[in-house]
ROSE-4610 file (N, C-alpha, C; in Angstrom, 1 decimal, always signed):
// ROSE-4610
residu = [X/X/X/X/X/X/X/X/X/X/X/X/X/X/X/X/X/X/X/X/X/X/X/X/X/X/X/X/X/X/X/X/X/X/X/X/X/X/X/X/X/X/X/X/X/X/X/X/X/X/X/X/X/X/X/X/X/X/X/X/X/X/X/X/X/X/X/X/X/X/X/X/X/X/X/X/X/X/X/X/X/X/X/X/X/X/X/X/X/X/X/X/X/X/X/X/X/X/X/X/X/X/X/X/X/X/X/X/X/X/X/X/X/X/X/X/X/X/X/X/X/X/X/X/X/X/X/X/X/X/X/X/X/X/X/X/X/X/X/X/X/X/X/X/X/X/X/X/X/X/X/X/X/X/X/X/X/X/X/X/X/X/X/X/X/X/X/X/X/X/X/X/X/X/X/X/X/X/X/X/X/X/X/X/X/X/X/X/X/X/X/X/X/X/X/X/X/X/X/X/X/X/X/X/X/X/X/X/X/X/X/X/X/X/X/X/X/X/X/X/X/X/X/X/X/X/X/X/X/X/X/X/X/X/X/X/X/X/X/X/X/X/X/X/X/X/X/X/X/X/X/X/X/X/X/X/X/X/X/X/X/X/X/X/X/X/X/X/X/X/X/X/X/X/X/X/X/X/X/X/X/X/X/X/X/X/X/X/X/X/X/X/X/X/X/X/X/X/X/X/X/X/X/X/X/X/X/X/X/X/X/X/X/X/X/X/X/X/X/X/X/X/X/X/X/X/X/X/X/X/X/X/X/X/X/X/X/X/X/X/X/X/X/X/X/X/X/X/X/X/X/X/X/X/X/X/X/X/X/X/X/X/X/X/X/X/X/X/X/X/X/X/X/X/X/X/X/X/X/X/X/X/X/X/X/X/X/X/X/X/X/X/X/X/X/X/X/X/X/X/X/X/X/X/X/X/X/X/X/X/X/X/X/X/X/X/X/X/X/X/X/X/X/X/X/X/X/X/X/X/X/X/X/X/X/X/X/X/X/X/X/X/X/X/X/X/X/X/X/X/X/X/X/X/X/X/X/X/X/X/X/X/X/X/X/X/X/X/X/X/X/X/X/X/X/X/X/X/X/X/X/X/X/X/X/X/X/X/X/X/X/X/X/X/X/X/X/X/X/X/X/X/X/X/X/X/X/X/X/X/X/X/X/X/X/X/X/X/X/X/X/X/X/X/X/X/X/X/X/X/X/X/X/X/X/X/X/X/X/X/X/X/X/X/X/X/X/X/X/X/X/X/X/X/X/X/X/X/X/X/X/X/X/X/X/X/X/X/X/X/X/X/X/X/X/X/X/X/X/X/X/X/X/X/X/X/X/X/X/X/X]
num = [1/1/1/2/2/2/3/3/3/4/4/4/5/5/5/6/6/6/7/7/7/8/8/8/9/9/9/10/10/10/11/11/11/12/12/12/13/13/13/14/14/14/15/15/15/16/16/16/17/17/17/18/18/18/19/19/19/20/20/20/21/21/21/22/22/22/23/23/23/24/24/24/25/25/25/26/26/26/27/27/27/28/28/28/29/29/29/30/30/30/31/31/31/32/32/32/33/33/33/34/34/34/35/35/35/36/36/36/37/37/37/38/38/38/39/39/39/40/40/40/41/41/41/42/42/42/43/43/43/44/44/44/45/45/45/46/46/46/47/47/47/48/48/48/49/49/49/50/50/50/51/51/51/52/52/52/53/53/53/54/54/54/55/55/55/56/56/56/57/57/57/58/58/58/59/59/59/60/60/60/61/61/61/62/62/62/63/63/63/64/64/64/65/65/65/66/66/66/67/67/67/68/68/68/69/69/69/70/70/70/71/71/71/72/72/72/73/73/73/74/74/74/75/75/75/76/76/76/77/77/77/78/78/78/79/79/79/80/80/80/81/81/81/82/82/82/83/83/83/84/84/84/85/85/85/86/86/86/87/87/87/88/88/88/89/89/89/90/90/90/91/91/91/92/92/92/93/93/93/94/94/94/95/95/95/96/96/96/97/97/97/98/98/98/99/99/99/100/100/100/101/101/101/102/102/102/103/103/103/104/104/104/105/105/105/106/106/106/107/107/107/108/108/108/109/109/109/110/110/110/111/111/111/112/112/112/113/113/113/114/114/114/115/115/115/116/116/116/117/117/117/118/118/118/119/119/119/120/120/120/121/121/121/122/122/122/123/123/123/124/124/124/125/125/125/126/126/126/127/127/127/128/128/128/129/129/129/130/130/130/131/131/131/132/132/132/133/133/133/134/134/134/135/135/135/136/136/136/137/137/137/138/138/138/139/139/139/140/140/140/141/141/141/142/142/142/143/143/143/144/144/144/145/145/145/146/146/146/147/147/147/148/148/148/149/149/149/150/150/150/151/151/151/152/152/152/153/153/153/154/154/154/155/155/155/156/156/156/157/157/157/158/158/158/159/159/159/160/160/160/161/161/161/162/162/162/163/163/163/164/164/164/165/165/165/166/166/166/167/167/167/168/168/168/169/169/169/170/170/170/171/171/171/172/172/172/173/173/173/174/174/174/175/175/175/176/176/176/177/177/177/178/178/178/179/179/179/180/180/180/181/181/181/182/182/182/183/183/183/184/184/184/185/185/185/186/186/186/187/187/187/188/188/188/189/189/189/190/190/190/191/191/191/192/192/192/193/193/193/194/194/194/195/195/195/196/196/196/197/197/197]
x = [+0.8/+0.0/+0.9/+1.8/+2.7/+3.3/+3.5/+3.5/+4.1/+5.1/+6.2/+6.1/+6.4/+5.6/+6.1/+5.3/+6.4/+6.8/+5.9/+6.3/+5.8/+6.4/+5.9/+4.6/+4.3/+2.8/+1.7/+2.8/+1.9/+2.8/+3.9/+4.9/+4.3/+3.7/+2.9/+2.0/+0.8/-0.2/+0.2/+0.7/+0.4/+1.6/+2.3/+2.8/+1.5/+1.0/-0.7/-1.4/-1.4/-2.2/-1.5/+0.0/+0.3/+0.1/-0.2/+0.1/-1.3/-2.1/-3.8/-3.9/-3.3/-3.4/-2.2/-1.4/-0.8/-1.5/-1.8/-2.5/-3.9/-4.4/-6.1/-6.0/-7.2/-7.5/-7.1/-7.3/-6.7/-5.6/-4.5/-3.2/-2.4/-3.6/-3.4/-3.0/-1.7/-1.4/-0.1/+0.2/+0.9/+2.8/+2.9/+4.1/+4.1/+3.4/+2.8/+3.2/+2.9/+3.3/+4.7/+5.4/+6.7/+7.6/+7.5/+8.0/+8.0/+6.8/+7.1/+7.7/+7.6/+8.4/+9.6/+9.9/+11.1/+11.8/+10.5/+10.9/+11.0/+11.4/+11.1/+10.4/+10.3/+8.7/+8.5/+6.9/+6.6/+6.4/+6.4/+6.7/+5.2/+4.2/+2.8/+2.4/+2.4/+1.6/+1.8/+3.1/+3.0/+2.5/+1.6/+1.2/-0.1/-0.3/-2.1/-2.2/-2.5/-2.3/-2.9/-4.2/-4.8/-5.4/-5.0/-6.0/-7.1/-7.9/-9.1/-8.9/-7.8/-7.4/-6.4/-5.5/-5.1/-6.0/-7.1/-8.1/-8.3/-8.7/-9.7/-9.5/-7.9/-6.6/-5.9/-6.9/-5.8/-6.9/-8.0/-9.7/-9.6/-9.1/-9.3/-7.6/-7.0/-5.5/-6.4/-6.6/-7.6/-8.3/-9.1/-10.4/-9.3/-8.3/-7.7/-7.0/-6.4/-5.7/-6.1/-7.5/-8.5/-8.9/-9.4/-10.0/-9.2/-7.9/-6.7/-7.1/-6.6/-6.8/-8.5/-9.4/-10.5/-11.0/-10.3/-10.2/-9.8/-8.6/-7.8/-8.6/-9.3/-9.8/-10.8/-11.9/-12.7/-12.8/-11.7/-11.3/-10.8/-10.2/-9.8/-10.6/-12.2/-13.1/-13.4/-14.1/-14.4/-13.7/-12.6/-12.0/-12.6/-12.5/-13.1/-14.0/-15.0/-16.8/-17.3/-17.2/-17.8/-17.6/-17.1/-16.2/-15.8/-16.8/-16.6/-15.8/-14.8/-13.9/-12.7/-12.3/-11.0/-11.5/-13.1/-13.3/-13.4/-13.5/-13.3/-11.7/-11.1/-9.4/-8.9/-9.0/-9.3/-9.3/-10.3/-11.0/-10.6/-9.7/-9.8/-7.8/-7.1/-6.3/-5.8/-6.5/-6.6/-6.8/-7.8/-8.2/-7.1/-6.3/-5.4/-4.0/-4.1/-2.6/-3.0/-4.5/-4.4/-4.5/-5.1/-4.5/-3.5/-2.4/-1.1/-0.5/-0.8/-0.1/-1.8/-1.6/-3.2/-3.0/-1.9/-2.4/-3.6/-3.3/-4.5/-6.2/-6.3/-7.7/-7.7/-6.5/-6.8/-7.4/-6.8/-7.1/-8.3/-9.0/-10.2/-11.3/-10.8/-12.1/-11.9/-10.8/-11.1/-11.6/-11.5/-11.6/-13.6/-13.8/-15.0/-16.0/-15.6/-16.1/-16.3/-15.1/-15.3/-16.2/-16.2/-17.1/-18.9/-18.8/-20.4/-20.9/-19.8/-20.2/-19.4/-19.0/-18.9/-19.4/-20.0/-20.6/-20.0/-18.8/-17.8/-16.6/-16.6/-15.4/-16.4/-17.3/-18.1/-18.2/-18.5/-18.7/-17.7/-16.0/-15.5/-15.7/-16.2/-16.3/-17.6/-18.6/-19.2/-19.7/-18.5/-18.8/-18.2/-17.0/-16.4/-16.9/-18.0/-18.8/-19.4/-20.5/-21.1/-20.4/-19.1/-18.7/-17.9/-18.3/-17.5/-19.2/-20.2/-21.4/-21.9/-21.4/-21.3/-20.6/-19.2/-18.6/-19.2/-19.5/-19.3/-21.0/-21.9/-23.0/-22.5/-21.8/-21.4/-20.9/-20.1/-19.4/-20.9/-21.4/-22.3/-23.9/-24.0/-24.8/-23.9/-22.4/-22.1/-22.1/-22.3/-22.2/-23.7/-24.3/-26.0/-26.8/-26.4/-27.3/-28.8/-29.7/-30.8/-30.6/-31.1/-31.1/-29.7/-28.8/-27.3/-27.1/-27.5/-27.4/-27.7/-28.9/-28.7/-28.1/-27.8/-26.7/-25.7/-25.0/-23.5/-23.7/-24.5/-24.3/-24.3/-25.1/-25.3/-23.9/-22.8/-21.7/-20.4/-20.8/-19.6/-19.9/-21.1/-21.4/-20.7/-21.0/-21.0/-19.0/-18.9/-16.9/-16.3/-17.0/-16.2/-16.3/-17.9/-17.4/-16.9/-16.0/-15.3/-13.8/-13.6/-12.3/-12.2/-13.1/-13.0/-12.6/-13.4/-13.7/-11.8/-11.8/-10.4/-9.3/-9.4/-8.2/-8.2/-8.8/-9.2/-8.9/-8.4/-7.6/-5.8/-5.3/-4.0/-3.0/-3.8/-3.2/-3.4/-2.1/-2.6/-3.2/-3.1/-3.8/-5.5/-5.7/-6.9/-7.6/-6.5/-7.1/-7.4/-6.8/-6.7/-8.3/-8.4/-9.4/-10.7/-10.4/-11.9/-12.5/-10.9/-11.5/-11.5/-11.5/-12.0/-13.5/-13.8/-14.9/-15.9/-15.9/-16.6/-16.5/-15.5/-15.6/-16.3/-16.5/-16.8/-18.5/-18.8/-20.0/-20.8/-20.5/-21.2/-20.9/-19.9/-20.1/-20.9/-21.1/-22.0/-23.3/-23.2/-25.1/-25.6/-24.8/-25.3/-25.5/-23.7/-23.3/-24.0/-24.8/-25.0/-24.4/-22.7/-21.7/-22.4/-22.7/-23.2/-24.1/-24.6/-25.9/-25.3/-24.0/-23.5/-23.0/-22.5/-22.0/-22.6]
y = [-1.2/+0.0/+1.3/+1.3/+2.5/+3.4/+4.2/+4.3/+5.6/+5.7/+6.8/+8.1/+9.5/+10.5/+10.8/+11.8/+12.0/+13.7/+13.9/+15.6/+16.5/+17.4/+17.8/+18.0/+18.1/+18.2/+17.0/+15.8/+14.4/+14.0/+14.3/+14.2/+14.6/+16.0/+16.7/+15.9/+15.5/+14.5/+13.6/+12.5/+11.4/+11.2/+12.4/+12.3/+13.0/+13.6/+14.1/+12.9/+12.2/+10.9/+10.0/+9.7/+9.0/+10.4/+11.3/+12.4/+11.7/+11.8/+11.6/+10.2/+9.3/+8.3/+7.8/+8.5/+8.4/+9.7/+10.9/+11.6/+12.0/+11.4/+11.9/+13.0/+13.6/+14.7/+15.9/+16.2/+17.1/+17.5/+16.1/+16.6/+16.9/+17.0/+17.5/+19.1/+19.5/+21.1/+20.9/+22.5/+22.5/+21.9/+22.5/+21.9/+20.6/+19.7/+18.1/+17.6/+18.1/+17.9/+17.9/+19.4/+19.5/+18.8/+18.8/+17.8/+16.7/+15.5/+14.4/+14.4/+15.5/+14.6/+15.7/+16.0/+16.2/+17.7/+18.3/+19.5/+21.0/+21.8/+23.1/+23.3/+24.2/+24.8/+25.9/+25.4/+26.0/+25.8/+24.5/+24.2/+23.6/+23.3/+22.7/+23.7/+25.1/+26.0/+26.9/+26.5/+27.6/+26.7/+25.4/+24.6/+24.7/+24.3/+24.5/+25.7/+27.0/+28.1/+28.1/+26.8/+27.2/+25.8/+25.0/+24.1/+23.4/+24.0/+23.8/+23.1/+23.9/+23.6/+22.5/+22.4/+20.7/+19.6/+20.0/+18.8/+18.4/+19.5/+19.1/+17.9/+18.5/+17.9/+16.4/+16.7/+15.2/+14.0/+14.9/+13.9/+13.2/+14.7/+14.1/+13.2/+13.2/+12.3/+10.9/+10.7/+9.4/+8.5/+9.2/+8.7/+8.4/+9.1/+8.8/+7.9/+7.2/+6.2/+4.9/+5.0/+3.9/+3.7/+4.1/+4.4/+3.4/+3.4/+2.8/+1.7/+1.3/-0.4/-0.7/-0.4/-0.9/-1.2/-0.3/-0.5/-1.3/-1.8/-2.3/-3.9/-4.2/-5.6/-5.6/-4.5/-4.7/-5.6/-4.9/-5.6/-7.7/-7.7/-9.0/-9.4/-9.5/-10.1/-10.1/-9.2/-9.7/-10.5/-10.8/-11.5/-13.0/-13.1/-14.5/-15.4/-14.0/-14.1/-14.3/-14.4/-14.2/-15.6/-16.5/-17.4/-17.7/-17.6/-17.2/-17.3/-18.3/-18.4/-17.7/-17.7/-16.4/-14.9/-14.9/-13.3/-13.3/-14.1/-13.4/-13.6/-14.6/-14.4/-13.0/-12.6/-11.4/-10.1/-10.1/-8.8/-8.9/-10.1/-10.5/-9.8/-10.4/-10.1/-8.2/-7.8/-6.7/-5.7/-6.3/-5.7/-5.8/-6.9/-7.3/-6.8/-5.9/-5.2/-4.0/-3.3/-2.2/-2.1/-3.4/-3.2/-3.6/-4.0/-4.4/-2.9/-2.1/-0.6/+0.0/+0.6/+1.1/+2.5/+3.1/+4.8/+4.5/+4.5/+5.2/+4.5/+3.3/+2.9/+3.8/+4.1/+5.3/+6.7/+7.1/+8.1/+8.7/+7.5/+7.4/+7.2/+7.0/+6.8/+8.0/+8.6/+9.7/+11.1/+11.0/+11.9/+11.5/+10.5/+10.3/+10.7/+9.9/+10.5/+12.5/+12.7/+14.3/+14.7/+14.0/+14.4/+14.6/+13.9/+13.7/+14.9/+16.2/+17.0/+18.0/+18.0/+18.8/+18.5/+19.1/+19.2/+19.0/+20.4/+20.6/+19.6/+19.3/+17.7/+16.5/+16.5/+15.0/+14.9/+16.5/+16.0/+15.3/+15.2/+14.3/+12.8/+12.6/+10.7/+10.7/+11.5/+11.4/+10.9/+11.6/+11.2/+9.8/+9.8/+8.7/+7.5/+7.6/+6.3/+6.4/+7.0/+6.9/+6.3/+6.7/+6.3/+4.5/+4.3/+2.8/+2.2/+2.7/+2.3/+1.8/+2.8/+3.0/+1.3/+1.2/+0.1/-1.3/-1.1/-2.5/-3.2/-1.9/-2.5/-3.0/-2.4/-2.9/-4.7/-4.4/-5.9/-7.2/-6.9/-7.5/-7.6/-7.0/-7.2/-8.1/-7.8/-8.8/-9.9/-10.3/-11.6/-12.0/-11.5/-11.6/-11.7/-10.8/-11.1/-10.0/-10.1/-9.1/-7.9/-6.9/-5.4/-5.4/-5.3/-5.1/-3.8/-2.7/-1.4/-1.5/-1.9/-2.4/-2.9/-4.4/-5.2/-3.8/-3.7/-3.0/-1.9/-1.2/+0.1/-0.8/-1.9/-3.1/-3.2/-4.4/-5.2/-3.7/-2.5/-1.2/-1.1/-1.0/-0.7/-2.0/-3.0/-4.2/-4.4/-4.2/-4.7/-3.3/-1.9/-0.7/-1.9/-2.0/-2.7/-3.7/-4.8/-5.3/-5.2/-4.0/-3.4/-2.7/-2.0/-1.7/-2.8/-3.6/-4.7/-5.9/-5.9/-5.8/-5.5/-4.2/-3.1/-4.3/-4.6/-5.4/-6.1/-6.7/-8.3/-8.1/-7.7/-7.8/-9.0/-10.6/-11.3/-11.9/-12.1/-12.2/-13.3/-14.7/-16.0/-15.2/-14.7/-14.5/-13.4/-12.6/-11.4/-11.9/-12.8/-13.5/-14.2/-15.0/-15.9/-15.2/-14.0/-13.1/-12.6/-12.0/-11.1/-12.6/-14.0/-14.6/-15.2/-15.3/-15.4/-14.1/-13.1/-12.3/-11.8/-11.7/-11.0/-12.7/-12.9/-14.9/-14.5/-14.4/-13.9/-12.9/-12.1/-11.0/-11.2/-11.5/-11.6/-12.8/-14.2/-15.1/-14.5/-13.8/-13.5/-12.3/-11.2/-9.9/-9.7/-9.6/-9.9/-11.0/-11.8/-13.3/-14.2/-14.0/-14.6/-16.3/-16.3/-17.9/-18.3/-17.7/-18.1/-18.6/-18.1/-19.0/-20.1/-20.3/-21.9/-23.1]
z = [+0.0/+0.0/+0.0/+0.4/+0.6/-0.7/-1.0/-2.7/-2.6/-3.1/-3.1/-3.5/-2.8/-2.8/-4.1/-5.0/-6.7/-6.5/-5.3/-5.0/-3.9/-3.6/-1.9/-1.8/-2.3/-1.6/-2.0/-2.4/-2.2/-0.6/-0.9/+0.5/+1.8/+1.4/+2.8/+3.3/+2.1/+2.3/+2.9/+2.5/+2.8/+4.6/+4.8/+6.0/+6.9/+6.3/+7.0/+7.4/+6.3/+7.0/+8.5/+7.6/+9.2/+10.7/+10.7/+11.5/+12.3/+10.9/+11.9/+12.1/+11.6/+12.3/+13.9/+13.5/+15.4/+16.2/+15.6/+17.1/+16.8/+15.8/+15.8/+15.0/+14.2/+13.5/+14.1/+15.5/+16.8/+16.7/+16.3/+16.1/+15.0/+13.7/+12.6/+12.4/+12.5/+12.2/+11.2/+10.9/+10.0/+10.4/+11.9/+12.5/+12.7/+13.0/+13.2/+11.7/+11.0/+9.2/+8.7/+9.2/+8.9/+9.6/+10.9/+11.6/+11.2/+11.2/+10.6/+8.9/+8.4/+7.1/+7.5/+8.6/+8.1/+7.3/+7.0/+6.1/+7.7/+7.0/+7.6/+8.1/+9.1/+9.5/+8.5/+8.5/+7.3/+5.9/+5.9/+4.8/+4.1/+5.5/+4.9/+4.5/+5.9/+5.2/+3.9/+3.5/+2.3/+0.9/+1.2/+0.0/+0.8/+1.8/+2.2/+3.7/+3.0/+4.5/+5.6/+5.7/+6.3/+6.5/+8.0/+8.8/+7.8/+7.8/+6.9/+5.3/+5.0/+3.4/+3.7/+4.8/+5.0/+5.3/+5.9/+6.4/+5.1/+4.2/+3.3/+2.0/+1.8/+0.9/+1.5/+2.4/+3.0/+2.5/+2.8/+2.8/+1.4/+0.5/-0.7/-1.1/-0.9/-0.7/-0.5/+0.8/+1.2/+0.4/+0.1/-1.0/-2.0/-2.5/-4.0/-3.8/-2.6/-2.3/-2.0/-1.5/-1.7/-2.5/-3.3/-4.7/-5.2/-5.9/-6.4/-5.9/-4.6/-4.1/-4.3/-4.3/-4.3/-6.3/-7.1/-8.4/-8.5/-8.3/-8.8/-8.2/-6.8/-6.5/-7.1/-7.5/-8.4/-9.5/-10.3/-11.5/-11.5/-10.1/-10.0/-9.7/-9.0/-8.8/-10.1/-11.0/-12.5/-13.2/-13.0/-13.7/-13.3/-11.9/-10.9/-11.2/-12.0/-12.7/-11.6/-10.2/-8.8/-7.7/-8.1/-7.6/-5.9/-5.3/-3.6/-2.9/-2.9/-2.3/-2.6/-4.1/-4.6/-4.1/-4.2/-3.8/-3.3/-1.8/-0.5/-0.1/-0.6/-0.6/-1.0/-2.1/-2.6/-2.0/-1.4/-0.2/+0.9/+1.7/+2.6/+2.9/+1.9/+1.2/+1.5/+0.9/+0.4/+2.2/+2.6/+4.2/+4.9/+4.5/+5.6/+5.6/+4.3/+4.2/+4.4/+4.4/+4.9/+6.8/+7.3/+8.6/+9.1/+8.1/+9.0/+8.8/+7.2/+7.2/+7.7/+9.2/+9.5/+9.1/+8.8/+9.0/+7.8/+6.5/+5.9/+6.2/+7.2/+7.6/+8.7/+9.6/+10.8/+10.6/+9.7/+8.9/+8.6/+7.6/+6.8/+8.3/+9.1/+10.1/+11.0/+10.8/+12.0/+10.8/+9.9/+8.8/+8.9/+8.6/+8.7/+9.8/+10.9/+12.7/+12.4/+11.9/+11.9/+10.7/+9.8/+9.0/+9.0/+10.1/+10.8/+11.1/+11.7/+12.5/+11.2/+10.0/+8.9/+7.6/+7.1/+6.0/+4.9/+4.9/+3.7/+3.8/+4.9/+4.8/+4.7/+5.0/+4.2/+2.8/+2.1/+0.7/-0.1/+0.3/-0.7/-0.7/+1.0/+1.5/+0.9/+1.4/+0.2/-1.1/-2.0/-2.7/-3.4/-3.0/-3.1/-2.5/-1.4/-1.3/-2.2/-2.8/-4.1/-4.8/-5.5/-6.2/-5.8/-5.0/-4.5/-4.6/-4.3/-4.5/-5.8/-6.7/-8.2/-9.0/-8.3/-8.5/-8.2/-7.1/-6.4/-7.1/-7.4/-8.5/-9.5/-9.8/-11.4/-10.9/-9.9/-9.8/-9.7/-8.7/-8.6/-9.5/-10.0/-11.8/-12.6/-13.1/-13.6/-13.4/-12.0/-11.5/-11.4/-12.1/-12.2/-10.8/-10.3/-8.6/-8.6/-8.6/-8.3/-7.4/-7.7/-6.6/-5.9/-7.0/-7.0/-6.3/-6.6/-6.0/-4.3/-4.0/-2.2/-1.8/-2.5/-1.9/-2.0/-2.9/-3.0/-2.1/-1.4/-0.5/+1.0/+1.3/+2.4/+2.3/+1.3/+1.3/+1.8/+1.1/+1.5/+3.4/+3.9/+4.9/+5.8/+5.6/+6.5/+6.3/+5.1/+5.3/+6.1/+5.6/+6.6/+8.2/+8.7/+10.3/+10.5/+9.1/+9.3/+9.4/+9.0/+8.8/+10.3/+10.7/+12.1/+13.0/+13.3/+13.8/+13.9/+12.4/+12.7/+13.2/+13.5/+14.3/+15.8/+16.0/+17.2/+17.5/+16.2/+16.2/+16.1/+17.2/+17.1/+16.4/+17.1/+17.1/+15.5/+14.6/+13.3/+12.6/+13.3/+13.0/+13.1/+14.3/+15.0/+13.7/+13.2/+12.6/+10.9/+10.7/+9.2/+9.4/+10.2/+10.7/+10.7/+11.3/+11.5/+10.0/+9.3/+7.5/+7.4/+7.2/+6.0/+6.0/+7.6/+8.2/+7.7/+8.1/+8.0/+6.7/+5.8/+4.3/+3.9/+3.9/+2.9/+3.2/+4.6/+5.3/+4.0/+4.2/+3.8/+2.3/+1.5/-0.3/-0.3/+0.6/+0.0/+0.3/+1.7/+1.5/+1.5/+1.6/+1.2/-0.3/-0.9/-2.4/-3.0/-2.7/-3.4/-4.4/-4.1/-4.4/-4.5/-3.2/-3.2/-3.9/-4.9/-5.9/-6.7/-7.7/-8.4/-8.4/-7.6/-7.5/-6.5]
């Protein structure tokens, strides 16, 4: 998951993320930024001047970094043609390397939590759920399942509280055991993965 910055102010970002994921959104400032990567002081704010305009840039950093891994398993489920056990390997897979690297699942949930109580920082999660809503229909139409659009906004809701749920599982037999149980769960009978075979 880790993916090398190409320029400072993907640098600022994504050291923004690890920032909010060791001290919480709270301890998101411009010194908290320059510090961890290491640059000057001064150096976030002369690319985002202002608190607000870091929150906002980091939200969208987030989304565009999930986005990528969630494309990208998209695609390898359709390849599967809906195959239950590769897709929940798959997804299972996939959950499990973003909680062994947790900043950007830490991140996305404290970004979220705050989003509840902001408007103009919701609208990028927002819309990037739509658009993961948008996807994961497509996935599941292809695989001919009925009222694909519920299932897919149901299957986004139920794996977020698996991914939570996982933070929980330190111990990694235990935490492997839980995504394959619980992602297998919810694609055979939310997704109706299990219809085909």
């Amino acid at each position: 998951m880790a993916r090398p910055p190409s320029d400072r102010r993907t640098l600022l970002l994504d050291t923004a993320i690890t920032v909010i994921a060791d001290h919480g959104l709270r301890g998101l400032t411009h010194r908290a930024v320059d510090r961890a990567a290491d640059l000057p002081e001064g150096s976030t704010s002369a690319y985002y001047r202002t608190r607000r305009a870091l929150q906002l840039a980091v939200a969208l950093r987030t989304t565009e970094l999930l986005r990528a891994d969630v494309n990208e398993l998209a695609e390898s489920i359709l390849t599967l043609e809906g195959e239950s056990e590769a897709s929940t390997a798959a997804v299972s897979a996939l959950f499990d390397s973003w909680l062994r690297e947790r900043s950007l699942l830490l991140a996305r949930i404290e970004l979220t939590i705050e989003a509840a109580r902001d408007p103009e920082l919701a609208q990028p999660l927002i819309e990037e759920r739509a658009r993961m809503v948008e996807l994961i229909t497509h996935v599941i139409t292809e695989i001919c399942v009925d009222d694909a659009e519920t299932r897919a906004a149901a299957v986004i809701s139920a794996l977020d509280g698996v991914l939570i749920g996982g933070l929980l599982h330190a111990d990694e037999a235990q935490r492997t055991a839980f995504l394959t149980n619980s992602v297998g769960l919810i694609l055979n009978e939310v997704a109706g993965a299990s219809t085909l075979h």
